[in-house]
SEKOL-930711 format. One record per residue: residue number from 1; residue in one letter; x, y, z of N, C-alpha, C in turn. Coordinates in pm, 1 decimal. Example, Ala and Ser with C-alpha at 12.3 -4.5 7.8 and 13.67 -1.06 7.14 Angstrom:
<atom k="1" r="A" n_c1="1319.0" n_c2="-569.0" n_c3="780.0" ca_c1="1230.0" ca_c2="-450.0" ca_c3="780.0" c_c1="1320.0" c_c2="-330.0" c_c3="780.0"/>
<atom k="2" r="S" n_c1="1285.0" n_c2="-225.0" n_c3="708.0" ca_c1="1367.0" ca_c2="-106.0" ca_c3="714.0" c_c1="1290.0" c_c2="3.0" c_c3="787.0"/>
% end
This chain:
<atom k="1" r="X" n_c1="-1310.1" n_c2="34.3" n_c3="-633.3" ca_c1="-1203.2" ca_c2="131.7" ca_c3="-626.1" c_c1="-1139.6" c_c2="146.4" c_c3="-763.7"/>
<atom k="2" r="X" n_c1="-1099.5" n_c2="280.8" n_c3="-783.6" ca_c1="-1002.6" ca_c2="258.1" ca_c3="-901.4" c_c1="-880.4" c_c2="205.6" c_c3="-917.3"/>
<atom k="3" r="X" n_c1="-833.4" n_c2="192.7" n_c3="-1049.0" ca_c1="-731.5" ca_c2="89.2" ca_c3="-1067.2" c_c1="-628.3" c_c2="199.5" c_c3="-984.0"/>
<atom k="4" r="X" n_c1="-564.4" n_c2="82.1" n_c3="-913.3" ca_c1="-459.3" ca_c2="162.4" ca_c3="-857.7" c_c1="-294.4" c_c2="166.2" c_c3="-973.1"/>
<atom k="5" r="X" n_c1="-266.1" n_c2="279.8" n_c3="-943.6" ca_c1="-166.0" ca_c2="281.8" ca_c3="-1043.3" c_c1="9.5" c_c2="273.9" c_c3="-987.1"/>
<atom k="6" r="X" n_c1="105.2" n_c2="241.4" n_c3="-1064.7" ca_c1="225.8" ca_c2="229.6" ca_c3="-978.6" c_c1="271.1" c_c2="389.3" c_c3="-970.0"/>
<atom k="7" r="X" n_c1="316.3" n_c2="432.3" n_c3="-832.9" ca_c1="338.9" ca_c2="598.2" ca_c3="-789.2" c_c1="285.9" c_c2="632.7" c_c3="-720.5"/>
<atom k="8" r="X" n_c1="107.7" n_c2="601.3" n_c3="-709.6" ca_c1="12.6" ca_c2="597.0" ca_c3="-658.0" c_c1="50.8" c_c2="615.0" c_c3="-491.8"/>
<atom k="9" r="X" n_c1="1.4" n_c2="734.9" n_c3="-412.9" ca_c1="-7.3" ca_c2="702.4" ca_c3="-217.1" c_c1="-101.5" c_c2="636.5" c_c3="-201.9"/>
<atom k="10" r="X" n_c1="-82.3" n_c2="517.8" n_c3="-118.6" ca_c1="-169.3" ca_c2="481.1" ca_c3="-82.7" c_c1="-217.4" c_c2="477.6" c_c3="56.0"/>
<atom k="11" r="X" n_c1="-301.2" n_c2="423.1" n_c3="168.5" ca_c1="-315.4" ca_c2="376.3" ca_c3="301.8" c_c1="-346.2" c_c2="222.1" c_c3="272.8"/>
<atom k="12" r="X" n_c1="-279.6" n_c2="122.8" n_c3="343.1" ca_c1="-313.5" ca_c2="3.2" ca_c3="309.5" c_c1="-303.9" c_c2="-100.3" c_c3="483.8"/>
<atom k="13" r="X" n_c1="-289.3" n_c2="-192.1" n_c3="532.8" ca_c1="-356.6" ca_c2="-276.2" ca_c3="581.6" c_c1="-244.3" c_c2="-374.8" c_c3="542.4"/>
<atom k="14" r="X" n_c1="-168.0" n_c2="-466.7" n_c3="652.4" ca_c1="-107.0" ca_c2="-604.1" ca_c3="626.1" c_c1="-164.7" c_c2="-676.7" c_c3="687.3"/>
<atom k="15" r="X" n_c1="-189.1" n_c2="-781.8" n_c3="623.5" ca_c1="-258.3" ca_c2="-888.3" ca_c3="649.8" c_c1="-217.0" c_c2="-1023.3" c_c3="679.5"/>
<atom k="16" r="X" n_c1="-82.8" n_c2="-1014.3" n_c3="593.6" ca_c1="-2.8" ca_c2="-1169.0" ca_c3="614.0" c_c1="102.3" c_c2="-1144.2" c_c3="676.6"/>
<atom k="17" r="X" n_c1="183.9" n_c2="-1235.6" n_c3="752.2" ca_c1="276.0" ca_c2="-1212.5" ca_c3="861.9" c_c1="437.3" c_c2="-1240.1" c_c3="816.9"/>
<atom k="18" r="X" n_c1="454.5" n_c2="-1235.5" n_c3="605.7" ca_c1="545.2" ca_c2="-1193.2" ca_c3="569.4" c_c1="621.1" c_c2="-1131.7" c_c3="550.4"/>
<atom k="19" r="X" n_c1="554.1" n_c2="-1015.6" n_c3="565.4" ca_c1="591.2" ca_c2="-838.7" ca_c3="541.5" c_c1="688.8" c_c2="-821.1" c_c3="656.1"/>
<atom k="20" r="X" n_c1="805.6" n_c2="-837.6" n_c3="695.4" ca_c1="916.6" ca_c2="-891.0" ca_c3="804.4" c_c1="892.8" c_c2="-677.2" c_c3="796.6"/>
<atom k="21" r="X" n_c1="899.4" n_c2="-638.8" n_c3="950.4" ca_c1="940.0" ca_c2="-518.6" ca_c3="983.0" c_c1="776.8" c_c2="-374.6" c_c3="979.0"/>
<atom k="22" r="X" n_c1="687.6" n_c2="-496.9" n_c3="942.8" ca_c1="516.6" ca_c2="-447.8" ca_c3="948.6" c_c1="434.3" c_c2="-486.0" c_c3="1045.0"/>
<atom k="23" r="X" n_c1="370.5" n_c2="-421.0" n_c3="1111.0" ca_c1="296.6" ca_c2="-498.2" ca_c3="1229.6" c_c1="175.9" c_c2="-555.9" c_c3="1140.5"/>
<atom k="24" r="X" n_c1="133.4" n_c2="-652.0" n_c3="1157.5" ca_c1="16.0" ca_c2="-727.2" ca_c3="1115.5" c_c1="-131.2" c_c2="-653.4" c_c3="1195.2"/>
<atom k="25" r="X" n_c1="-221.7" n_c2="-651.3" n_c3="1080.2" ca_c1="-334.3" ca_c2="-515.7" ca_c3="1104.8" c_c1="-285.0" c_c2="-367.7" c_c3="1174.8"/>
<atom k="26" r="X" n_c1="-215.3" n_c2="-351.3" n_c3="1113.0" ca_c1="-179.9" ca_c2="-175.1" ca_c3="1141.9" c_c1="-151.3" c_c2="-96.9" c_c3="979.2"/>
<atom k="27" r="X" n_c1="-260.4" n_c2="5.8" n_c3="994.4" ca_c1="-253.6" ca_c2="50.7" ca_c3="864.5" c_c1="-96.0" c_c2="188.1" c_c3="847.2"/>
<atom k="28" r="X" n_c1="-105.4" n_c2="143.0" n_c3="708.1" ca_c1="37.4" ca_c2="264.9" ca_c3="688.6" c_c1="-18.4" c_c2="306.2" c_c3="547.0"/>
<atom k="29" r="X" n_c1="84.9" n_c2="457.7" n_c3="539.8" ca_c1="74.2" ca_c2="493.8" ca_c3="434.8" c_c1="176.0" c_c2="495.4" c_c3="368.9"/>
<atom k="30" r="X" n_c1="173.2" n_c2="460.4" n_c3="230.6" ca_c1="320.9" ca_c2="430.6" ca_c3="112.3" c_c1="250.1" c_c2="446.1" c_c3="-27.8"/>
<atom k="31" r="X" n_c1="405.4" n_c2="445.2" n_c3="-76.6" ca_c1="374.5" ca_c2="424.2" ca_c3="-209.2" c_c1="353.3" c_c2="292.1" c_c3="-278.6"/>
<atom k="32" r="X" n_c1="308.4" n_c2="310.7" n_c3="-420.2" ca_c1="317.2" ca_c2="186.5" ca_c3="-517.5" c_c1="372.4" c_c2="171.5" c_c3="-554.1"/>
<atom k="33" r="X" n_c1="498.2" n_c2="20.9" n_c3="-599.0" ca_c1="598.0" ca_c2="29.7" ca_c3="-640.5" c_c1="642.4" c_c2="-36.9" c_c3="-770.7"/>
<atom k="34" r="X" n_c1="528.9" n_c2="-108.0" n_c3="-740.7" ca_c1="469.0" ca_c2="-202.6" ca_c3="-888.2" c_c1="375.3" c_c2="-311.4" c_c3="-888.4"/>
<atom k="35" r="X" n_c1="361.2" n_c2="-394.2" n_c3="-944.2" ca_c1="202.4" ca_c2="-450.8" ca_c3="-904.5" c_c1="224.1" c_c2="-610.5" c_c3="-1035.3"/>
<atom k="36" r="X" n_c1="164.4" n_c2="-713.0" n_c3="-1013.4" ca_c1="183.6" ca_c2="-819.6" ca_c3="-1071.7" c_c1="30.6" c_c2="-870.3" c_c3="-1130.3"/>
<atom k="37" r="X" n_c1="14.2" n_c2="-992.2" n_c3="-1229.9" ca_c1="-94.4" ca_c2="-1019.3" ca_c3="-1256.2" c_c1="-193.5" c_c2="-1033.7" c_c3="-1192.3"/>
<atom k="38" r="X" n_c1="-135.5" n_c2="-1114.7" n_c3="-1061.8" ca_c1="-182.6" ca_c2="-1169.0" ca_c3="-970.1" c_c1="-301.9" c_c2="-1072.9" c_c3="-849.4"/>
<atom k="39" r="X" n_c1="-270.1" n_c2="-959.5" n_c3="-953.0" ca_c1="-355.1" ca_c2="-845.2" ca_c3="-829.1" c_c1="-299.8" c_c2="-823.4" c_c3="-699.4"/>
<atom k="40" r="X" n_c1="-184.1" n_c2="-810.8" n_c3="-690.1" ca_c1="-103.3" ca_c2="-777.0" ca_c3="-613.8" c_c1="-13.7" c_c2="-636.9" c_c3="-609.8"/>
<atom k="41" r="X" n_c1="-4.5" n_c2="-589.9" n_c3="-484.5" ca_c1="76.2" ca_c2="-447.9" ca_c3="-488.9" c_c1="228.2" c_c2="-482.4" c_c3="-441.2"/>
<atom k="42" r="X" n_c1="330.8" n_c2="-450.8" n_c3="-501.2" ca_c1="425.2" ca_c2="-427.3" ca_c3="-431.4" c_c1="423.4" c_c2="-274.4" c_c3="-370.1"/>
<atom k="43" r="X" n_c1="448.2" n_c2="-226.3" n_c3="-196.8" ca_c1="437.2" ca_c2="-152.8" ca_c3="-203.1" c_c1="546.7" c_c2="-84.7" c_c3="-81.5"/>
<atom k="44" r="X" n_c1="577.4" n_c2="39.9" n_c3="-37.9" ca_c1="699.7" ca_c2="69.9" ca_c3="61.0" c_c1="627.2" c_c2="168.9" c_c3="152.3"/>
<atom k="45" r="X" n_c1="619.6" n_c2="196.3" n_c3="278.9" ca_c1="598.7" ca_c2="275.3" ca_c3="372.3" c_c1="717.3" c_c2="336.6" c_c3="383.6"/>
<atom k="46" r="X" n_c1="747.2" n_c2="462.4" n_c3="453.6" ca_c1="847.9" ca_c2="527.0" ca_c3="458.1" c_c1="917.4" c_c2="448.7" c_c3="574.4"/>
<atom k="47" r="X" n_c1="1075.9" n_c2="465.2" n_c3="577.0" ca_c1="1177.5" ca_c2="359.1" ca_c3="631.0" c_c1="1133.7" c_c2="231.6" c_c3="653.6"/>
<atom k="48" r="X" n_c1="1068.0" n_c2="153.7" n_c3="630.7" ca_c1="1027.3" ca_c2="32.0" ca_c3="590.4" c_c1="1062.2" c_c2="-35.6" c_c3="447.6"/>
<atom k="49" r="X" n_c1="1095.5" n_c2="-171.9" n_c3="462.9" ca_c1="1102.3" ca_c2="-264.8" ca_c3="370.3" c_c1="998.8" c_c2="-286.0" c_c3="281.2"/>
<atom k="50" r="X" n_c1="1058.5" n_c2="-316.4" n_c3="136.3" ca_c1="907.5" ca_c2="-318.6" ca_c3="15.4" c_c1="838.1" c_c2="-469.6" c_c3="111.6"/>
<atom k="51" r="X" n_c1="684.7" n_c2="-436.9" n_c3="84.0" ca_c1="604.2" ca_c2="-549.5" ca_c3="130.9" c_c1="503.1" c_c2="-582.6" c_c3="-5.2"/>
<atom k="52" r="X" n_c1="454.6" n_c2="-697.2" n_c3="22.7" ca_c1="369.5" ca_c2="-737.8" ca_c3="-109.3" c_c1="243.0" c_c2="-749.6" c_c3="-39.2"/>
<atom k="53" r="X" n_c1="155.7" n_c2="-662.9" n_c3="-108.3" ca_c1="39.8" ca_c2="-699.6" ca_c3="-21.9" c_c1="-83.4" c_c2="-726.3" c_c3="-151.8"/>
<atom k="54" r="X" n_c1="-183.8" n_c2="-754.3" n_c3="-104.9" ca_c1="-325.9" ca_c2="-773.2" ca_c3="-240.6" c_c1="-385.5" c_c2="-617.6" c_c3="-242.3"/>
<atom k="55" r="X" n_c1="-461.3" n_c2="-639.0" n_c3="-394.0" ca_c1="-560.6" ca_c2="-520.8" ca_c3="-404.8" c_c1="-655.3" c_c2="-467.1" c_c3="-288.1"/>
<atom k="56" r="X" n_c1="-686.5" n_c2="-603.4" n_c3="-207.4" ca_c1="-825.9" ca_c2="-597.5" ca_c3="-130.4" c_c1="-761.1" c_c2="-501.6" c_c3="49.7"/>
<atom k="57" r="X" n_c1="-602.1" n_c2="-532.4" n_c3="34.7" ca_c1="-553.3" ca_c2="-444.5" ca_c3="173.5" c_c1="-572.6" c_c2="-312.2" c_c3="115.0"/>
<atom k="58" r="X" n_c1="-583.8" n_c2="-277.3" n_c3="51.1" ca_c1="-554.5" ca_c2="-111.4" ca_c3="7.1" c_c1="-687.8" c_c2="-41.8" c_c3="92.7"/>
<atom k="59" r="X" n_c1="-679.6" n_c2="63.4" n_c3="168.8" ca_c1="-748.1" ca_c2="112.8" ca_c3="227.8" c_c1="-830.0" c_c2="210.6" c_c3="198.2"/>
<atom k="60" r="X" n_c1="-740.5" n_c2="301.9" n_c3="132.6" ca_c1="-726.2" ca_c2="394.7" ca_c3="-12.6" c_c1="-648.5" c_c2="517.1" c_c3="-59.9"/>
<atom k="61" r="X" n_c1="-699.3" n_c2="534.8" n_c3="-131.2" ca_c1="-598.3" ca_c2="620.1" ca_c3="-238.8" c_c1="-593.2" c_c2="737.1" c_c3="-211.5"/>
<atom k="62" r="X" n_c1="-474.5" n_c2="813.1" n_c3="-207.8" ca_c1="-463.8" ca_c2="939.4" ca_c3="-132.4" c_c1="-441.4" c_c2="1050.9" c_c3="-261.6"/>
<atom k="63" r="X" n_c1="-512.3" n_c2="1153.4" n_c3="-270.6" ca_c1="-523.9" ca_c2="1217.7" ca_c3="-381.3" c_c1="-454.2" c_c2="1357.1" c_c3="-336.5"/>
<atom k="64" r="X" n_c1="-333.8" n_c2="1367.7" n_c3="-447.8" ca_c1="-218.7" ca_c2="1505.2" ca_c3="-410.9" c_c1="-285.7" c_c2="1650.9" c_c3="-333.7"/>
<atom k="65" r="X" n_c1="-453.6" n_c2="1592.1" n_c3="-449.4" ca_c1="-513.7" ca_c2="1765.4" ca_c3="-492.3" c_c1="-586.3" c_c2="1725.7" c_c3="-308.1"/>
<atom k="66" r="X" n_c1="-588.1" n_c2="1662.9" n_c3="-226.7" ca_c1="-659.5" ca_c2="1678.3" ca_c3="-86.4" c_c1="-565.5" c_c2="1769.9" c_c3="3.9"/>
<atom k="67" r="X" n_c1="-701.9" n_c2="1835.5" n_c3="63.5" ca_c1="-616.9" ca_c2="1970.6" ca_c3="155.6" c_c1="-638.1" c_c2="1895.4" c_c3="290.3"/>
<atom k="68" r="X" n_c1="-532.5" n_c2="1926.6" n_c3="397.3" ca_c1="-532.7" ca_c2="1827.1" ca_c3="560.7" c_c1="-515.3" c_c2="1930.3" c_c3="623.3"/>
<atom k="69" r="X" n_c1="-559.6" n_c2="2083.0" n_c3="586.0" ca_c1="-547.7" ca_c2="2198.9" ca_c3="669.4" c_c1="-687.7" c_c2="2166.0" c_c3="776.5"/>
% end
């Protein structure tokens, strides 16, 4: 996948049962909010709390220029 960038929509996948206010395996879509060495996303679903999730949950990358007509 490409590097994901911070701004970036994404669809992603929680996996760990930290993300307080995320159901564990239910995918959402959010933004990127910033990202650490560690290969990690910080990232926010709409009215949801920032969650930290890895590169490998990202489901993928949602591109502005896609038409959903």
């Amino acid at each position: 996948m490409d590097e994901i960038k911070i701004g970036a929509e994404i669809v992603f996948n929680i996996t760990g049962s930290h993300n307080i206010g995320y159901a564990k395996w239910e995918r959402y879509i959010g933004t990127v909010l910033s990202r650490d060495h560690r290969s990690r996303l910080y990232v926010r679903a709409e009215g949801m709390p920032r969650a930290c999730i890895d590169e490998r949950d990202v489901d993928k990358l949602i591109d502005e220029r896609m038409d959903f007509d």
